[in-house]
N, C-alpha and C positions, 0 to 999 in steps of 0.2 A: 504494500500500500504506500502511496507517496507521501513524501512529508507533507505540511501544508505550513507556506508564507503568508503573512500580513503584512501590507504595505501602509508605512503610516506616513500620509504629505503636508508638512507641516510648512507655511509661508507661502510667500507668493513664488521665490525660485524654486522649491521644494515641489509643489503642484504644478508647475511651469516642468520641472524635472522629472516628474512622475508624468504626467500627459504624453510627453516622449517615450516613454520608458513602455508606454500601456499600447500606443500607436505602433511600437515593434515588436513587442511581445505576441500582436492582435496578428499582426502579417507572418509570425512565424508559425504560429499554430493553425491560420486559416481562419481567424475567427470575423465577422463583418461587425463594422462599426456601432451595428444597431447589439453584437452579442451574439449573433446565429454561425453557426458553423459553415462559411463561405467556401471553403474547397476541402475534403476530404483527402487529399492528398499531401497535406502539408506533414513536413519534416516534427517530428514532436508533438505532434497533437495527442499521444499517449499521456502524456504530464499535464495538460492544460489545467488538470488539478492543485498541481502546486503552487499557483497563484492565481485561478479563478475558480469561482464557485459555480457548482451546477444549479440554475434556477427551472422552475417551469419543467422540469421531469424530464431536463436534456434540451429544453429546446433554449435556453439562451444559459452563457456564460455571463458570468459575471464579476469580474475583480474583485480579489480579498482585498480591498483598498478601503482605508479611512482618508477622509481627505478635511484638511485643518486649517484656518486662517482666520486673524483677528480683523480682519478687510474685507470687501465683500468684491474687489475688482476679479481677482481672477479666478477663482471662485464663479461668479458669476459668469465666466469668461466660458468656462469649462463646461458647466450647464446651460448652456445658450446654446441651444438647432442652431441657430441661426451663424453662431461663432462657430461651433466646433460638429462636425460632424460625428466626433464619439461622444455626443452629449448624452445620449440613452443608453450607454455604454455601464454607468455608474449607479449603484443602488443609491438614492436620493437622501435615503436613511442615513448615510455613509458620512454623509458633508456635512461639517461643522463648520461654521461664520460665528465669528465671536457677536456675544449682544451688541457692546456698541457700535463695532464697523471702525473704532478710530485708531487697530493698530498698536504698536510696543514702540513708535519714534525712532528707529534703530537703537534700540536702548534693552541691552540684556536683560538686566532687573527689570525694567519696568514688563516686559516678555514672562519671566520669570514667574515673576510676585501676580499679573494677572494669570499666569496660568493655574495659580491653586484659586481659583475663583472657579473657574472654566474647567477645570482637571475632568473634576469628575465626570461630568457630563461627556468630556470627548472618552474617557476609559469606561462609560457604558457601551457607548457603540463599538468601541472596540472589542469588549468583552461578548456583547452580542455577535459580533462576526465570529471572534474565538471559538464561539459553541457551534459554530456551523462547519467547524474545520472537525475531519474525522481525525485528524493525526496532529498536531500544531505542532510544527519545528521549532517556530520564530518569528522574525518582526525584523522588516525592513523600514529603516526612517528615512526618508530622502530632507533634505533641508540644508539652507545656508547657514551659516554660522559668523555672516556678517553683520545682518541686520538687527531687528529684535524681535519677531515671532521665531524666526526661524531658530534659534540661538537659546534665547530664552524659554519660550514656551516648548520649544525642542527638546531643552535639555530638562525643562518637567516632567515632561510626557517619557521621555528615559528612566528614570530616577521611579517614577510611578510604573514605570513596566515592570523593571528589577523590581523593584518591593514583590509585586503582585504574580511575577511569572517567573520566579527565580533559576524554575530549572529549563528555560527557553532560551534559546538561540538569538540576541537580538546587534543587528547590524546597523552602524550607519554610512549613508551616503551623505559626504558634507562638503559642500561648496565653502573654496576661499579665495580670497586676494585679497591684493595689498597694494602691488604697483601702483593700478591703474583707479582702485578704491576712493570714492570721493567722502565713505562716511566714516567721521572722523573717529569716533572711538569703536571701528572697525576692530584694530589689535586687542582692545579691553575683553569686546565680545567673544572674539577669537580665543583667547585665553580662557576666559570661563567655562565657554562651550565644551574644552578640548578636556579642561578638569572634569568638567561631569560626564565626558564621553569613554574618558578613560578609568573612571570609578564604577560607571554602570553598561557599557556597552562592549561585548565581546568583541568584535571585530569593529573598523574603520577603514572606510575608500575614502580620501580626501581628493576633492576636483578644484586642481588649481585652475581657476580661470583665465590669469594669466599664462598660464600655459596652454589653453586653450583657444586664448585670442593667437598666440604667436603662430598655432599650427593651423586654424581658420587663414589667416594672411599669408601663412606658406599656400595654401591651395587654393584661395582666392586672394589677389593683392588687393579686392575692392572693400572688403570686410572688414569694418570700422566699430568703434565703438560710441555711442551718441555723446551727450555732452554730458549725460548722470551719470555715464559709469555703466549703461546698461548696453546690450550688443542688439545695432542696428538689426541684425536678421539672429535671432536667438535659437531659430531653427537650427544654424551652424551647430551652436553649443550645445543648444538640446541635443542630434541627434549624435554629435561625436561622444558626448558621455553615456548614453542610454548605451553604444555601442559596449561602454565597461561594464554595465548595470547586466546585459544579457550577451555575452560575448557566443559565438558559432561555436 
């Protein structure tokens, strides 16, 4: 019987990182955007269990994914037909939007300290997926660890897995930089994050993103980054890291 993953996407890089990561995952198994099994042929569609769930008595998949964010943009982004074509891809249950909508400021503590507010309610839905998994390996976190959901409320939602799932597997995916970083107590967060990831989380992929902008510009010399800090075509970065997230 296969293990079974949880994917938990915390921030707006984090959900921006998991979106990619579900868009490849979906073409390697044959799975269509709406959840139904689009070609019968595909390489690994034996596993499709390990990180989605059977819904409907076979007739659609569906992602072990929690999806997390004190914002409501992209979020909203990902649930929009009209933005995203995996928009019925996701159990609606799954998505948490913080009450207010106003974000951590890139501010760890302030990420942090709202997420024992918030905790609980996002570690039910999680807990509810859990029960639906026959075998639970573990727990993928995708998230940045520059801003401050992703960082702060991140490294709660870590801290609250360990307590609660001690003997599980839980991994992070954590976006960083520095070079080309406009926010300024970026190092602070960075530091904190890394403390609680190394206290409570078995494993860590760190995605430099400036190393990821240098090999973007190696294969396109047009690929820039705007004036926030963020990358003009984010598909780039999206899809080269998802490449680490589900390697051939």
């Amino acid at each position: 019987m296969p293990n079974n993953i949880i994917t938990v996407q915390v921030g707006q890089c984090g959900n921006q990182l998991g979106m990619a990561f579900w868009e490849r995952l979906c073409a390697e198994h044959g799975i269509s955007p709406l959840g139904h099994i689009a070609k019968e042929d595909r390489k690994g569609e034996d596993c499709k269990d390990v990180f989605f769930n059977e819904a409907n008595c076979g007739a659609k998949w569906v992602p072990r994914a929690v999806l997390v964010d004190l914002e409501p943009r992209v979020l909203g982004e990902i649930c929009n037909c009209e933005l995203n074509q995996y928009s019925d891809l996701f159990d609606v249950d799954n998505v948490y939007q913080g009450p207010t909508g106003g974000g951590a400021g890139n501010n760890w503590a302030k990420g942090f300290n709202q997420g024992a507010e918030v905790v609980e309610s996002i570690l039910q839905i999680i807990e509810t997926e859990a029960e639906k998994a026959d075998n639970l390996e573990g727990f993928a976190i995708c998230h940045s660890i520059l801003g401050g959901t992703g960082s702060g409320l991140g490294s709660r939602i870590l801290q609250e897995l360990r307590d609660r799932y001690g003997k599980n597997l839980i991994q992070t995916y954590s976006t960083v930089q520095l070079l080309t970083c406009n926010v300024q107590v970026a190092p602070y967060n960075i530091v904190l994050s890394l403390d609680s990831i190394m206290d409570h989380a078995d494993m860590c992929l760190l995605f430099d993103n400036d190393a990821f902008e240098r090999h973007c510009k190696s294969v396109n010399p047009m690929h820039r980054l705007r004036r926030d800090g963020t990358n003009e075509n984010f598909s780039d970065f999206s899809h080269f890291r998802e490449e680490k997230l589900c390697p051939n």
